[in-house]
C-alpha positions, 0 to 999 in steps of 0.5 A: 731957964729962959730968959723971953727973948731966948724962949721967942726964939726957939719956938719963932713967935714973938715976945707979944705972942709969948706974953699972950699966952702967959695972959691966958696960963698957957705958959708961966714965968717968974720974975728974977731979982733983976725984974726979968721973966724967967721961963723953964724948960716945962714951958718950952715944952708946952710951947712945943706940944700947942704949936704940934695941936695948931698944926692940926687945924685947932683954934686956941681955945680948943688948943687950950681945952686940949692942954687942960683935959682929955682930948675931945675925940668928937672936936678932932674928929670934926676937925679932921673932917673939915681938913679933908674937904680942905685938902680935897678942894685944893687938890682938885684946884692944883689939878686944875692949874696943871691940866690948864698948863697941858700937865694933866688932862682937862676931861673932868673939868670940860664936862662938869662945865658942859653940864653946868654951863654949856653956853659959856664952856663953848663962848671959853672955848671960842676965847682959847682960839678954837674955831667954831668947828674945832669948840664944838667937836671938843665939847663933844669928842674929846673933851680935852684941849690939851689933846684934841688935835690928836684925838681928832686925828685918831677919831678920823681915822676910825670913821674913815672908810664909813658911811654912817657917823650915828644910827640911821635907816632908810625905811625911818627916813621915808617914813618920816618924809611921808609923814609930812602933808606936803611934799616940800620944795626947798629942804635944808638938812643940817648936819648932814655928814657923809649925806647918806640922808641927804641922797636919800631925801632928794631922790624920794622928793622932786624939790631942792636939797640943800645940805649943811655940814661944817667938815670939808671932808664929810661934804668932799664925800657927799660931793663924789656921792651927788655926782655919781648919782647925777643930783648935781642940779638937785642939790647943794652943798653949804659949808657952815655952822649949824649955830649960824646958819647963812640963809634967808628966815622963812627960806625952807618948806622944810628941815631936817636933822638926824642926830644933829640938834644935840650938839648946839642943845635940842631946844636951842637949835629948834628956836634958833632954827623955827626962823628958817620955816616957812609959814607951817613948814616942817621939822624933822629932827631926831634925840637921844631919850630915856626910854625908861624913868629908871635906867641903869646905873652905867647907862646913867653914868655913861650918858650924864657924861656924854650928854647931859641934856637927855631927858624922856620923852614926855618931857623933849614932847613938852619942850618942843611944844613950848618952842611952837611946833606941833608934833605931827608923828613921833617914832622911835630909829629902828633896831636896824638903824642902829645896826647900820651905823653898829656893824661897821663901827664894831667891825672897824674898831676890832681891827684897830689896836691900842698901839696904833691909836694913842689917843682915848678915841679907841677907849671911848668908842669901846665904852661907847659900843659897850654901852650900846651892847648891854643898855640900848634897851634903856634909850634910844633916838626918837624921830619926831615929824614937827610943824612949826606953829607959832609965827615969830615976832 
């Protein structure tokens, strides 16, 4: 037998709790000669097996209803369940802690905030000390902070040596230039990477080419490729954000952006951008679309990762036309501007081997050239040859 205090203390709850329970017939005591409850091992016991069914989450009223009938498989079963999405969210909280400490990769948790809040994901990034390049191309490449210098690193090294950073065709270039009515005299191209568009806008045009890209390295390559060509007096090179770009409004006749809009959003750079066209200047710019209303599940997958924002090409045509432009003419890249930038991607990545590229740069650009193999027929960029229509406010 137990005196109250005695039986408070081997199950370490109080004498309050105790007489609670009692209250409800949990447990039940006699009273001694001298007044005091007496408790027997049966009640400790009982003690024992209600605090075992609390630990699995039961209230005490079903503890209770446990203790008195048979269990109620349908009541666990529940309980069980909401336990797992407990357990799930917590553990799904813990990782996150640990990949914001660098002990775990951030991959899943940069993505689900690009898709769920891109505006804000890149104001974080800026936060974190990233500048604005180095947010962007995290948003984009790696998707990791905690091993973006290393990736970037390792996706240099990849490009090296290779013209093209995404699908693009001379024959698509010019034939989006001749779509224009007019030839334009000042032509911005955003984006321009190793300017192998760049080149090829400003021999095909009498006017003035400026290109904007936010590497040093891209334009140093654009740089040597201007001079051997002798443009120097035809073109020139701005080193700047897309987001923020350092001209005048109405300073162009036109703009163009193969495969650049995407990285600040397709409808954001055309509104953000319309300030730079001259009254009816021109935009050519470029996205990746569905081309299918079902595609694949892989291709589904791979491209909700990678980008979120892709959409067909009905509903980009609407949006575009809800940002003022007039679609002027609208085609497809090639097979073969796909090719250009393929082949030699392909080509570079089997020369390469996992032990020399620690990062995940190799793996994705494996699945990437993977999903290009098997999916291409699924989507694709689309060239679209703007007017700006609207005047701006």
């Amino acid at each position: 037998m137990y005196r109250i205090s005695e039986l408070a203390q081997k199950v370490a709850l109080s004498r309050s709790t105790l007489l609670y329970y009692e209250k409800l017939g949990l447990i039940s005591s006699t009273r001694q000669a001298n007044g005091y409850r007496s408790y027997s091992e049966h009640d400790l016991q009982q003690l024992r097996l209600l605090q075992q069914l609390q630990a699995g989450g039961l209230t005490l009223k079903e503890c209770q209803a446990c203790l008195e009938t048979r269990i109620d498989r349908s009541l666990l079963l529940e309980r069980l369940q909401a336990l797992e999405h407990e357990i799930e969210e917590k553990q799904q909280s813990r990782d996150l802690l640990a990949a914001m400490l660098g002990m775990a990769s951030m991959r899943g948790w940069h993505q689900a905030l690009e898709n769920q809040a891109p505006g804000a994901h890149l104001a974080w990034l800026l936060k974190q000390g990233f500048d604005e390049k180095q947010a962007l191309r995290l948003k984009w490449l790696s998707k990791d902070m905690n091993e973006h210098d290393h990736y970037m690193a390792d996706f240099e090294r990849i490009f090296d040596g290779l013209d093209r950073l995404g699908p693009g065709s001379a024959e698509d270039t010019l034939q989006a230039l001749r779509a224009l009515p007019v030839e334009p005299q000042t032509l911005l191209d955003i984006g321009c990477g190793r300017g192998v568009g760049t080149v090829l806008l400003a021999r095909h045009t009498q006017g003035l080419v400026t290109a904007v890209d936010n590497d040093e390295y891209n334009l140093a390559r654009l740089r040597q490729t201007v001079v051997a060509n002798a443009l120097q007096q035809r073109v020139s090179l701005v080193c700047a954000s897309m987001t923020a770009l350092p001209f005048e409004n109405a300073s162009f006749d036109a703009l163009w952006a193969e495969g650049s809009a995407y990285i600040m959003g397709f409808t954001n750079a055309l509104d953000s951008w319309r300030r730079l066209l001259k009254p009816q200047g021109f935009l050519v710019v470029s996205d990746l679309i569905w081309r299918t209303d079902k595609p694949r599940a892989q291709a589904a997958s791979f491209w909700q990762k990678n980008y979120p924002g892709m959409t067909t090409l009905e509903n980009r045509v609407s949006s575009i036309r809800a940002q003022g432009y007039r679609v002027l003419q609208s085609f497809p890249l090639s097979r073969q501007a796909w090719e250009n930038y393929l082949a030699p991607l392909r080509e570079k990545v089997a020369g390469l081997s996992a032990d020399s590229i620690s990062s995940k740069a190799l793996v994705d650009l494996e699945d990437e050239l993977d999903i290009h193999q098997r999916f291409l027929d699924d989507y694709g960029y689309q060239l679209f040859v703007l007017q700006k229509e609207r005047a701006d406010s």
